[in-house]
PDB file with SEQRES, HELIX, SHEET and CRYST1 records, atoms N, CA, C and O in Angstrom:
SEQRES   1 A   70  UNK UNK UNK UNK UNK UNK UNK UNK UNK UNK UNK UNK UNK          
SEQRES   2 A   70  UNK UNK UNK UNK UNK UNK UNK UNK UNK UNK UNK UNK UNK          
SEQRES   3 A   70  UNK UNK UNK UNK UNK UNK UNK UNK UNK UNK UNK UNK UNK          
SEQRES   4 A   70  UNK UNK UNK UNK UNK UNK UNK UNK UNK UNK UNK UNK UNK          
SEQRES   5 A   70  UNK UNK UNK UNK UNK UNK UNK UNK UNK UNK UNK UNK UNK          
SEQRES   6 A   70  UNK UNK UNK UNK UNK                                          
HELIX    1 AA1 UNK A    3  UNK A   11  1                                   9    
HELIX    2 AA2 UNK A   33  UNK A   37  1                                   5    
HELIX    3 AA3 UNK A   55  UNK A   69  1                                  15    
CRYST1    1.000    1.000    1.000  90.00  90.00  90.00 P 1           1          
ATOM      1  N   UNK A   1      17.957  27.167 -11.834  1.00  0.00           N  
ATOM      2  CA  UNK A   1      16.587  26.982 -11.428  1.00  0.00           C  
ATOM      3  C   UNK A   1      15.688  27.524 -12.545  1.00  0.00           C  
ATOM      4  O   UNK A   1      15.984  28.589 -13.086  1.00  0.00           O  
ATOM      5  N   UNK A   2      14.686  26.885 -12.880  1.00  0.00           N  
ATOM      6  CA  UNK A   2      13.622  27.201 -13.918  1.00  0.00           C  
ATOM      7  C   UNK A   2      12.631  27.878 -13.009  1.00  0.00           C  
ATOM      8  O   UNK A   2      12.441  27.914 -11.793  1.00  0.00           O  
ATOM      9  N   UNK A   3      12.131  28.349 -13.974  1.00  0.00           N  
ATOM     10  CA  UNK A   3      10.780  29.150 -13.277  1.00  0.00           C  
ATOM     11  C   UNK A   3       9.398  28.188 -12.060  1.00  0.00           C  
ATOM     12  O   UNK A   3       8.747  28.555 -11.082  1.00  0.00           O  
ATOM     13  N   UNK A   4       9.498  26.961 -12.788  1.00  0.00           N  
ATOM     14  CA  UNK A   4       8.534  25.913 -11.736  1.00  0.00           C  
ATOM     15  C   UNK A   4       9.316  25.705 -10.531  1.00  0.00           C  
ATOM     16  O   UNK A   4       8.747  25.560  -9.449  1.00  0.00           O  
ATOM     17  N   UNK A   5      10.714  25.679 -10.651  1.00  0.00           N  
ATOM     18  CA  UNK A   5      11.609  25.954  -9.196  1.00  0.00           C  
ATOM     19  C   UNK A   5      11.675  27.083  -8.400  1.00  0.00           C  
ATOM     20  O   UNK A   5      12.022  27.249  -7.230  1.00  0.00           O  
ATOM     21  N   UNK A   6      11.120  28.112  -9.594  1.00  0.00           N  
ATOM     22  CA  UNK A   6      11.402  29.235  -8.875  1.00  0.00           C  
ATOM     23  C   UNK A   6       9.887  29.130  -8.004  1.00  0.00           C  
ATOM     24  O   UNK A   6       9.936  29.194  -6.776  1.00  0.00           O  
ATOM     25  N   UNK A   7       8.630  28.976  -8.659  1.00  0.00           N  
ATOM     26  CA  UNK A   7       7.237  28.956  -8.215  1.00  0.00           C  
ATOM     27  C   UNK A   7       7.410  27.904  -6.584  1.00  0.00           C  
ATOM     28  O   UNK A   7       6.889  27.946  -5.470  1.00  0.00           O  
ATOM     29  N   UNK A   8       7.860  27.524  -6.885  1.00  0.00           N  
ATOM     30  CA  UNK A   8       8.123  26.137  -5.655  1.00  0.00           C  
ATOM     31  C   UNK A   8       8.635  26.837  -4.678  1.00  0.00           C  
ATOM     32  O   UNK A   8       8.266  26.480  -3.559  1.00  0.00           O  
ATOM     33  N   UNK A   9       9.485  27.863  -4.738  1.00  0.00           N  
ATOM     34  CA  UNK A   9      10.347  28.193  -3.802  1.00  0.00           C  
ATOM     35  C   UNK A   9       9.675  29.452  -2.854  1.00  0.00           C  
ATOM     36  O   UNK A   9       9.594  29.787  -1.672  1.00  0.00           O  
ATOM     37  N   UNK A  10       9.293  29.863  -4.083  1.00  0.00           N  
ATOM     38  CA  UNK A  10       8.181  31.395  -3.851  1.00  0.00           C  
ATOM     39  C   UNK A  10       7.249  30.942  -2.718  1.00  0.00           C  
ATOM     40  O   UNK A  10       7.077  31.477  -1.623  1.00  0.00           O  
ATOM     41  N   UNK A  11       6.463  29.399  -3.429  1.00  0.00           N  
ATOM     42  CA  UNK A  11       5.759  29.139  -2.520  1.00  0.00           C  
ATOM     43  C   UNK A  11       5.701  28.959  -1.153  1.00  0.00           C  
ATOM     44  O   UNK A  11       4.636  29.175  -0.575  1.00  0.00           O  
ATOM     45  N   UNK A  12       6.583  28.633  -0.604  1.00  0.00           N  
ATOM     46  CA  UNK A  12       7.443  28.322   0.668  1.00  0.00           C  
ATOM     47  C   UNK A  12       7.941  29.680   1.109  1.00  0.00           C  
ATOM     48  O   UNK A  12       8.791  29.701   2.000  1.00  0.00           O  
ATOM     49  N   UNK A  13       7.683  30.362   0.796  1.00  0.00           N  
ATOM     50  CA  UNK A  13       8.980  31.930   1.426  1.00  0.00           C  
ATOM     51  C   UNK A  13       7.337  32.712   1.192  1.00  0.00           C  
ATOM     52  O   UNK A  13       7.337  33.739   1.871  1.00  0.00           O  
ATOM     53  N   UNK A  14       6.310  32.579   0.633  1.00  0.00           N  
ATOM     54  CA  UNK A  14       5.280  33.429   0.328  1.00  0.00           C  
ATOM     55  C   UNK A  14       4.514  33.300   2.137  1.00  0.00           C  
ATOM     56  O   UNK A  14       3.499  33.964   2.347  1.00  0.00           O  
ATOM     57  N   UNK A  15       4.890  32.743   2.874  1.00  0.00           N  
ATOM     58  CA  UNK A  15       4.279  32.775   4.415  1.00  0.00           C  
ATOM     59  C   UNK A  15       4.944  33.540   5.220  1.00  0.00           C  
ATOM     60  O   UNK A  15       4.520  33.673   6.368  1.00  0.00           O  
ATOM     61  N   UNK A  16       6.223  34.267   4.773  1.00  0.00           N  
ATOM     62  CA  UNK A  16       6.818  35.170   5.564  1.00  0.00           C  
ATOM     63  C   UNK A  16       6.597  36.393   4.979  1.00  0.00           C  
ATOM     64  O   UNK A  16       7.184  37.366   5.454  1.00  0.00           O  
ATOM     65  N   UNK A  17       5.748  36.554   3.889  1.00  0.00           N  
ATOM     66  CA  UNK A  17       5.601  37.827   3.618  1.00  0.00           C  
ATOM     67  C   UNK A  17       3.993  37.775   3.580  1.00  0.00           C  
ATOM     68  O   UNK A  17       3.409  37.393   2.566  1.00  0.00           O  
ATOM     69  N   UNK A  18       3.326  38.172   4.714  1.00  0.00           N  
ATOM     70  CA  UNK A  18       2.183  37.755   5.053  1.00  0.00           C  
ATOM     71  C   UNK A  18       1.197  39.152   4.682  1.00  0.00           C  
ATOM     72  O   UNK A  18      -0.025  39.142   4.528  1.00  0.00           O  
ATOM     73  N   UNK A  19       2.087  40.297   4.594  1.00  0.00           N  
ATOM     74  CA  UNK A  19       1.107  41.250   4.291  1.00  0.00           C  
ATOM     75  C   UNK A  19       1.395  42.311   2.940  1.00  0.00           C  
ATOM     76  O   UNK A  19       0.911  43.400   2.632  1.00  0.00           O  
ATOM     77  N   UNK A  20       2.500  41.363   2.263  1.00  0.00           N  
ATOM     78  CA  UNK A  20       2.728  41.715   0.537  1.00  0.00           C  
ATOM     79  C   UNK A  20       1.989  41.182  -0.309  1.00  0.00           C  
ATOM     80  O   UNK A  20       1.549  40.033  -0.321  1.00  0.00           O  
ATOM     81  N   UNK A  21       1.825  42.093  -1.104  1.00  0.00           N  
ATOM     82  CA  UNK A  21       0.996  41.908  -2.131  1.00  0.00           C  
ATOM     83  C   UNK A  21       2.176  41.788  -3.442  1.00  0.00           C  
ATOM     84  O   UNK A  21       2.883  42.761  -3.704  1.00  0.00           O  
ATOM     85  N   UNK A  22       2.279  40.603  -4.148  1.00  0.00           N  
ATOM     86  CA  UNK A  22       3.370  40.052  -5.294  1.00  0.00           C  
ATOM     87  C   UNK A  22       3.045  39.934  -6.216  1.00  0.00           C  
ATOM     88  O   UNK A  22       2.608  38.788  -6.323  1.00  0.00           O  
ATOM     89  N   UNK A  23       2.939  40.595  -7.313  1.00  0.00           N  
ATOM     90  CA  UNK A  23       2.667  40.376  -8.522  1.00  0.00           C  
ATOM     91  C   UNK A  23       3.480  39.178  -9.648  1.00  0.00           C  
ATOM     92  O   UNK A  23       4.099  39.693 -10.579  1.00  0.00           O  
ATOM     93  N   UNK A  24       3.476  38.105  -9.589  1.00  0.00           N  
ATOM     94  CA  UNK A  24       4.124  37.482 -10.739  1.00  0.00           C  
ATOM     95  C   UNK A  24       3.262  36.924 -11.607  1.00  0.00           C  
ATOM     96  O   UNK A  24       2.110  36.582 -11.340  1.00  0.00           O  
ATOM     97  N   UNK A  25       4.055  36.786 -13.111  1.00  0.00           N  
ATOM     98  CA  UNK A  25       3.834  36.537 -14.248  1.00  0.00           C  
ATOM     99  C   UNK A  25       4.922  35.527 -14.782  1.00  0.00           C  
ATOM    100  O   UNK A  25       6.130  35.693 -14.610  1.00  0.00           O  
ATOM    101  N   UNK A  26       4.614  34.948 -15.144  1.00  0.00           N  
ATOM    102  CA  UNK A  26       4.856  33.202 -16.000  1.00  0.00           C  
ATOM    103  C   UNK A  26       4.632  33.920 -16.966  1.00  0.00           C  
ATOM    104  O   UNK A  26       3.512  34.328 -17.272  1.00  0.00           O  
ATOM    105  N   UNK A  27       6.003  34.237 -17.754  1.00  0.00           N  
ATOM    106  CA  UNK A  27       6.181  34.613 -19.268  1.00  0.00           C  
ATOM    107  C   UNK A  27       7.393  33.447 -20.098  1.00  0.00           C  
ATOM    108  O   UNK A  27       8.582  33.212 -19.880  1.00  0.00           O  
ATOM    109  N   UNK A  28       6.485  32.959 -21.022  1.00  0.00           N  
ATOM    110  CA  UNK A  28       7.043  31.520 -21.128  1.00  0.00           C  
ATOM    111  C   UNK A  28       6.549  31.009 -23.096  1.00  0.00           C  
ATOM    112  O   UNK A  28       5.480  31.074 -23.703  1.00  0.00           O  
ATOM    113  N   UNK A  29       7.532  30.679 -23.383  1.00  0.00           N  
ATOM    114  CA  UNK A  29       7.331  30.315 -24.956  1.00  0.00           C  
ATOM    115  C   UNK A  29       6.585  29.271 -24.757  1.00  0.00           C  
ATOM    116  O   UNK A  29       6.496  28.642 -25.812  1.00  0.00           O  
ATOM    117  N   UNK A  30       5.918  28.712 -23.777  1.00  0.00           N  
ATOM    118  CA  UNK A  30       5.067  27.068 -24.068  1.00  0.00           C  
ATOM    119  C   UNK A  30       3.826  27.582 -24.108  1.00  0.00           C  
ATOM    120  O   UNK A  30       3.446  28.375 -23.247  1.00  0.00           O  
ATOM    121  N   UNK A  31       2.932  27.122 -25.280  1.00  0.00           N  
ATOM    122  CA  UNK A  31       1.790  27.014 -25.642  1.00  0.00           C  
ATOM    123  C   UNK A  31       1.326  25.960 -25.105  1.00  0.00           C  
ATOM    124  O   UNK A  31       0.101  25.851 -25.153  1.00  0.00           O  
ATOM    125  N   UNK A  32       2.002  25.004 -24.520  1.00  0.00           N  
ATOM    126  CA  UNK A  32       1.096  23.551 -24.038  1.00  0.00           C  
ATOM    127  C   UNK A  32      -0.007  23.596 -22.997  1.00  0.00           C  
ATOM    128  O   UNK A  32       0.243  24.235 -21.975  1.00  0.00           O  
ATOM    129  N   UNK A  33      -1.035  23.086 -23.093  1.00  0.00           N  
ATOM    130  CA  UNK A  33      -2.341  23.197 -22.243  1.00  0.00           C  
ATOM    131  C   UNK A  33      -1.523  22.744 -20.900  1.00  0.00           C  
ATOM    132  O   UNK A  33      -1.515  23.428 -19.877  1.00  0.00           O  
ATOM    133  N   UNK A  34      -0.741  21.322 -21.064  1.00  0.00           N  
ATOM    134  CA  UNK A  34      -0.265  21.215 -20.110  1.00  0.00           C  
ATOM    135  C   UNK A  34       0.443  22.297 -19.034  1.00  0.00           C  
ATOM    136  O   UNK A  34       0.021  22.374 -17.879  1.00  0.00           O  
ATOM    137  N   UNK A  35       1.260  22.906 -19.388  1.00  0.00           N  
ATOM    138  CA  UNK A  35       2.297  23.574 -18.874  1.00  0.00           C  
ATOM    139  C   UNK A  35       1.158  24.685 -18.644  1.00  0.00           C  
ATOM    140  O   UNK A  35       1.624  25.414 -17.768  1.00  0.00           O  
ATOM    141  N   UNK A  36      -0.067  25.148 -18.997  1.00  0.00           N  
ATOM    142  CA  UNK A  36      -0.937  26.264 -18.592  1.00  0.00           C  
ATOM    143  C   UNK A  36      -2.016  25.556 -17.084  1.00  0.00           C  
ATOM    144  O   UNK A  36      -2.656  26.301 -16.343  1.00  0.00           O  
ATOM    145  N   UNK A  37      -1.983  24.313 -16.961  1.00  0.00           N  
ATOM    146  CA  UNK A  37      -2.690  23.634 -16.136  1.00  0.00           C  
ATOM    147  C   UNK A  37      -1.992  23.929 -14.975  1.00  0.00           C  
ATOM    148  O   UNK A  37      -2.393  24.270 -13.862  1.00  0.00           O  
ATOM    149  N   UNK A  38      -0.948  23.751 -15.391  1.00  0.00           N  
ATOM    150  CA  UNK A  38       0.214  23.520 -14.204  1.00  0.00           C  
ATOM    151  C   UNK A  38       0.555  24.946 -13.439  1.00  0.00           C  
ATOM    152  O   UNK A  38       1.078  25.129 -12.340  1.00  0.00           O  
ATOM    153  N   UNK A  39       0.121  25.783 -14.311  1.00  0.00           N  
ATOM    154  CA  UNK A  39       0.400  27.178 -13.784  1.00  0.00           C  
ATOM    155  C   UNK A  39      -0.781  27.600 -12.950  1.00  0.00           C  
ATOM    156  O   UNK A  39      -0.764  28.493 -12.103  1.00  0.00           O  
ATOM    157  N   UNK A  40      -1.648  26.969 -13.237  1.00  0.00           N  
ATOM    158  CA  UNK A  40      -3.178  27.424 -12.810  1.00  0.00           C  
ATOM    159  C   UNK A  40      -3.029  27.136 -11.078  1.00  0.00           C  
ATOM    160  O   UNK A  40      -3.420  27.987 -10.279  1.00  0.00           O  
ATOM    161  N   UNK A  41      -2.410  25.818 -10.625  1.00  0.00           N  
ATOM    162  CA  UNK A  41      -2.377  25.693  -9.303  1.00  0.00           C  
ATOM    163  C   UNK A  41      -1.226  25.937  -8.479  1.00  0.00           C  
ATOM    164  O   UNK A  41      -0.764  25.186  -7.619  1.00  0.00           O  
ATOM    165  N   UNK A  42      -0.674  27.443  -8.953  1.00  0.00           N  
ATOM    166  CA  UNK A  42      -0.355  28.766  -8.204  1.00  0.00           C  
ATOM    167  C   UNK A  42      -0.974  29.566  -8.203  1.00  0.00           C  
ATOM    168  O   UNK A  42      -1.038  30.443  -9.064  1.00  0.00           O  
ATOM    169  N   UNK A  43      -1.959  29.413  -6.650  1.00  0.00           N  
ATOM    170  CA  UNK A  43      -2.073  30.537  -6.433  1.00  0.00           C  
ATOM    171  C   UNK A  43      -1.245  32.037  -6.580  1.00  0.00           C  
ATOM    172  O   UNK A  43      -1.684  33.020  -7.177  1.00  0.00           O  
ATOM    173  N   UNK A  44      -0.451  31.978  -6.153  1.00  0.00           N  
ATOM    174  CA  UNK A  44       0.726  32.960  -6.430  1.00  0.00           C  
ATOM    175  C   UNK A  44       1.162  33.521  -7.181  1.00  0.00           C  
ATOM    176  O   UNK A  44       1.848  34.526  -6.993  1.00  0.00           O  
ATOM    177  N   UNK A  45       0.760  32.797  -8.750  1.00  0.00           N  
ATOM    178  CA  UNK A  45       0.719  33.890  -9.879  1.00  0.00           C  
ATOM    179  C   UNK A  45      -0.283  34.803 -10.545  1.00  0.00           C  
ATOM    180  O   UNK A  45      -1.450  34.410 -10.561  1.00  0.00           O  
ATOM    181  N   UNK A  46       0.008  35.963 -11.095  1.00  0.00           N  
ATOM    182  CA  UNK A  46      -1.206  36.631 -11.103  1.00  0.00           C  
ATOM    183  C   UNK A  46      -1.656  36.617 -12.678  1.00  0.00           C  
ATOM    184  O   UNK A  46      -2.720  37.053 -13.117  1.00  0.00           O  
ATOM    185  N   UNK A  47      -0.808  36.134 -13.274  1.00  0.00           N  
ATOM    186  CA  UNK A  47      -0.687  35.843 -14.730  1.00  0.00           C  
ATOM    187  C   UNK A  47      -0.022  34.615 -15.564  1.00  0.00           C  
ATOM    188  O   UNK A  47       0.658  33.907 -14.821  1.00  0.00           O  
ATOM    189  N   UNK A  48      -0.039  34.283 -16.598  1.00  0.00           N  
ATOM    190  CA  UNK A  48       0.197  33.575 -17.238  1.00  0.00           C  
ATOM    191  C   UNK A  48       0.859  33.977 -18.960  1.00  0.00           C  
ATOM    192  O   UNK A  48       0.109  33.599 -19.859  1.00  0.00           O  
ATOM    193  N   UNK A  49       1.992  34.595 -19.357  1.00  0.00           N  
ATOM    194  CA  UNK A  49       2.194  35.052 -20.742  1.00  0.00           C  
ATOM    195  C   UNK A  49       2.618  34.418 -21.941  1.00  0.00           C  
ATOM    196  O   UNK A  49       3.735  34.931 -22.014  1.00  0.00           O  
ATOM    197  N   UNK A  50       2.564  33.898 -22.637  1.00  0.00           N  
ATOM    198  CA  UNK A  50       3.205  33.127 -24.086  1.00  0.00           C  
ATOM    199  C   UNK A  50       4.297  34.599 -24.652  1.00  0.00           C  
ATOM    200  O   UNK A  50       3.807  35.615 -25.146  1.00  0.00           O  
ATOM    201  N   UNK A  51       5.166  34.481 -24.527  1.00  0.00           N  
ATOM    202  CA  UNK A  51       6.152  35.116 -26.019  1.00  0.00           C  
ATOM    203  C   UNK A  51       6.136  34.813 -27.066  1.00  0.00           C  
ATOM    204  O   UNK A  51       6.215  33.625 -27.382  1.00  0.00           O  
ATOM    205  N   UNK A  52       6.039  35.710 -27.874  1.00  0.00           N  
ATOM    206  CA  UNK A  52       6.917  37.025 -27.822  1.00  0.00           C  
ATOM    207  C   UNK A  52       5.711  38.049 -26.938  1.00  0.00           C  
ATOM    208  O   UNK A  52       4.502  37.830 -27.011  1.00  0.00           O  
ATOM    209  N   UNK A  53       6.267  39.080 -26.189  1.00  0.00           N  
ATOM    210  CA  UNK A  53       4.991  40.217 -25.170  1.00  0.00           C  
ATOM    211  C   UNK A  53       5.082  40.926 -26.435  1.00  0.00           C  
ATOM    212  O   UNK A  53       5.878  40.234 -27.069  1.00  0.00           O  
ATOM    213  N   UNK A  54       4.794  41.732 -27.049  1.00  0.00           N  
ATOM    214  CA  UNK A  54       4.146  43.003 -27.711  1.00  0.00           C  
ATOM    215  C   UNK A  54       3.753  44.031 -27.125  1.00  0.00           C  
ATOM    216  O   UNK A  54       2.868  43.864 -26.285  1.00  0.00           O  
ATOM    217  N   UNK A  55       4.183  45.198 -27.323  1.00  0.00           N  
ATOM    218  CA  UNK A  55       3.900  46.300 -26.385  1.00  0.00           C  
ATOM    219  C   UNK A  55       2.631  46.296 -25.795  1.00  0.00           C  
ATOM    220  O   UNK A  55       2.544  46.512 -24.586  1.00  0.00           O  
ATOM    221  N   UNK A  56       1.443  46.041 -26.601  1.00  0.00           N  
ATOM    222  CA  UNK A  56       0.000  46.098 -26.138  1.00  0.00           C  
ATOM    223  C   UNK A  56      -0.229  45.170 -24.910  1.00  0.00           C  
ATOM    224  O   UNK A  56      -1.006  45.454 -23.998  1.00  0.00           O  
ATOM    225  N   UNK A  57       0.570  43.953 -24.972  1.00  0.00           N  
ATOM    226  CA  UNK A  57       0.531  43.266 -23.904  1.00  0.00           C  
ATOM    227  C   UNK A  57       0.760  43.695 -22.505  1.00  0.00           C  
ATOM    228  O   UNK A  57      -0.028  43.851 -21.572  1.00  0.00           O  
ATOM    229  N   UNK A  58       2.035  43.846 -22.599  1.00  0.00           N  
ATOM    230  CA  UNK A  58       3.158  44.934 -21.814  1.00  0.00           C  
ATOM    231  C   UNK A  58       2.085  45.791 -21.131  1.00  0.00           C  
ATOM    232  O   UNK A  58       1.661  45.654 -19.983  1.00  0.00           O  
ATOM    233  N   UNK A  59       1.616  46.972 -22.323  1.00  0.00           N  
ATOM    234  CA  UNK A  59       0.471  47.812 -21.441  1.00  0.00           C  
ATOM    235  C   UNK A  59      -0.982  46.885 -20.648  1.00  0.00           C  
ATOM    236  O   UNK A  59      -1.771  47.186 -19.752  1.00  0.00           O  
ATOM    237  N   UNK A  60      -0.915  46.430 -20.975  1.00  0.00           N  
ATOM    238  CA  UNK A  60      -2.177  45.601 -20.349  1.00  0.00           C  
ATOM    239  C   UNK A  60      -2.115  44.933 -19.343  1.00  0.00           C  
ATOM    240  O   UNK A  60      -3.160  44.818 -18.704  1.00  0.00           O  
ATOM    241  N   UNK A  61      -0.979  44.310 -18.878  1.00  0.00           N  
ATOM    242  CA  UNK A  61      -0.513  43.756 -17.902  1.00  0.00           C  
ATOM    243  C   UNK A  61      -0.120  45.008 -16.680  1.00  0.00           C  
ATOM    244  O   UNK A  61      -0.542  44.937 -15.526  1.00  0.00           O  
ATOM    245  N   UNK A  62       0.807  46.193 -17.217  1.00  0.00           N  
ATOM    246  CA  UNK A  62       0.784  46.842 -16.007  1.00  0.00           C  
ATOM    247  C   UNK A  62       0.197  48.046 -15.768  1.00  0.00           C  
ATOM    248  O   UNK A  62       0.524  48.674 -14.761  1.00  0.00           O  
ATOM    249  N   UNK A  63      -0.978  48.665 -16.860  1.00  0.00           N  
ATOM    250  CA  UNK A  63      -2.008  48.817 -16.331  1.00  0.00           C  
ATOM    251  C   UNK A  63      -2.932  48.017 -15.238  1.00  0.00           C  
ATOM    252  O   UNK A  63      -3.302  48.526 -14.180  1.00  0.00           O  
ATOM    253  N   UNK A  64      -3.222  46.782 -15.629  1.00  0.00           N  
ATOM    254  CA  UNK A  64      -3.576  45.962 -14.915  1.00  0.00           C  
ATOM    255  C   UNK A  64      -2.946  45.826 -12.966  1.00  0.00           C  
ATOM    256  O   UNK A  64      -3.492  45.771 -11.864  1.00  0.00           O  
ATOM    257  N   UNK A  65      -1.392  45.826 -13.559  1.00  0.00           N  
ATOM    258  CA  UNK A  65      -0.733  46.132 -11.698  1.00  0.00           C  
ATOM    259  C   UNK A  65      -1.138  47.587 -11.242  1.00  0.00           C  
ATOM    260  O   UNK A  65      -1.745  47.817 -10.197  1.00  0.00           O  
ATOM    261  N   UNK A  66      -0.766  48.459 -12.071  1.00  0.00           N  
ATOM    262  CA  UNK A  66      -1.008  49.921 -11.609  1.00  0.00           C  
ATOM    263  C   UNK A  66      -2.373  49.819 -11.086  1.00  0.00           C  
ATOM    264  O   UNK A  66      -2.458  49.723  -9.862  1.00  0.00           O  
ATOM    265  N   UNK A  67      -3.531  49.820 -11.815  1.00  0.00           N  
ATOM    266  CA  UNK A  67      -4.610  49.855 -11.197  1.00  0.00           C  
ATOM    267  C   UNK A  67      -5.310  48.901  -9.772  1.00  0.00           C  
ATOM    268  O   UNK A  67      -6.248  49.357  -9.119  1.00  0.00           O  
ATOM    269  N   UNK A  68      -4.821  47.869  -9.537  1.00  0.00           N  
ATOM    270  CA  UNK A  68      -4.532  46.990  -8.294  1.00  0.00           C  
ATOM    271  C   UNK A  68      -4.119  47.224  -6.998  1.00  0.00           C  
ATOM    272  O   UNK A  68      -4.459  46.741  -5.918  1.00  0.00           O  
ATOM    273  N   UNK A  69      -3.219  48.165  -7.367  1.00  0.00           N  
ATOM    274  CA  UNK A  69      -2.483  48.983  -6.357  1.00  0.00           C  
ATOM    275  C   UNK A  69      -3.463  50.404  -5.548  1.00  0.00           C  
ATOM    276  O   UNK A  69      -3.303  50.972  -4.468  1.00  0.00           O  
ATOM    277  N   UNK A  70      -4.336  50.565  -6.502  1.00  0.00           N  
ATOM    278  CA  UNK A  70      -4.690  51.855  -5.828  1.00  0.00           C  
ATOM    279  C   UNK A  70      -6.206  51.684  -4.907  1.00  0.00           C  
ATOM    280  O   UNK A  70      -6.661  52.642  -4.282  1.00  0.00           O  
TER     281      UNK A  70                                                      
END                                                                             
């Protein structure tokens, strides 16, 4: 299963977890506008990443969760 299978699946199982809060991220070597369009209509993700991450990224992203949480 690829990750758009995985999003598909999430989507469907994301109604039984009605009072979690899920952080995912689409970390993905495609630069294509396309493949960023396509990500856009999940709701369900909270991000979108191109590789290679770089530590600065890394921190920015879960700063970003850490602070969400509180």
């Amino acid at each position: 299963m690829d990750g758009w299978g995985f999003l598909a699946e999430f989507k469907k199982l994301k109604p039984q977890l009605p009072n979690e809060h899920v952080n995912l991220f689409m970390v993905t070597s495609s630069n294509d506008s396309n493949d960023l369009k396509r990500a856009q209509e999940f709701e369900e993700l909270t991000g979108y990443v191109v590789k290679p991450v770089y530590e600065d990224k890394l921190t920015e992203i879960l700063t970003g969760v850490f602070d969400s949480l509180q």
